[in-house]
C-alpha angles and dihedrals in degrees: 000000000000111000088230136339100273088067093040089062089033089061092037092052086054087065130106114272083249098054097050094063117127084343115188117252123253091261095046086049085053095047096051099036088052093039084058093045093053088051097045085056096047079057091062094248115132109234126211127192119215122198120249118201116182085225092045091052095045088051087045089051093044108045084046090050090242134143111238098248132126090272087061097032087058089048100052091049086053093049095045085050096048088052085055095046091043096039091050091033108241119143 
């Protein structure tokens, strides 16, 4: 989840010219993000949000050799969630 809107269209203006078209808004983003996460967890998963800050995903691109785009975003997001399972020793 984006700690605040700033980073949310920090993160959104990093993004190739093709994947900002007719972008959600940052509200829109929340709804459905949160209405996802209610229904992951009626479905008995646990859910976890992971912070997303528009610096910390340029210095996670680019240390990984990776364009920002949604493909790196979402890896970032699946790497940051795999630190805090190992580091609190979930599986």
């Amino acid at each position: 989840m984006y700690e605040d809107e700033k980073s949310y269209l920090a993160v959104r203006d990093m993004l190739p010219a093709s994947e900002r078209q007719d972008p959600f808004t940052y509200d829109v983003f929340t709804a459905n993000v949160k209405s996802l996460e209610k229904e992951s967890q009626r479905r008995g998963l646990i859910t976890y949000r992971i912070p997303v800050n528009a610096a910390t995903v340029k210095t996670w691109c680019e240390a990984n050799n990776q364009p920002v785009c949604r493909q790196s975003v979402a890896a970032f997001i699946a790497t940051e969630l795999d630190l805090r399972l190992r580091s609190s020793g979930t599986n």
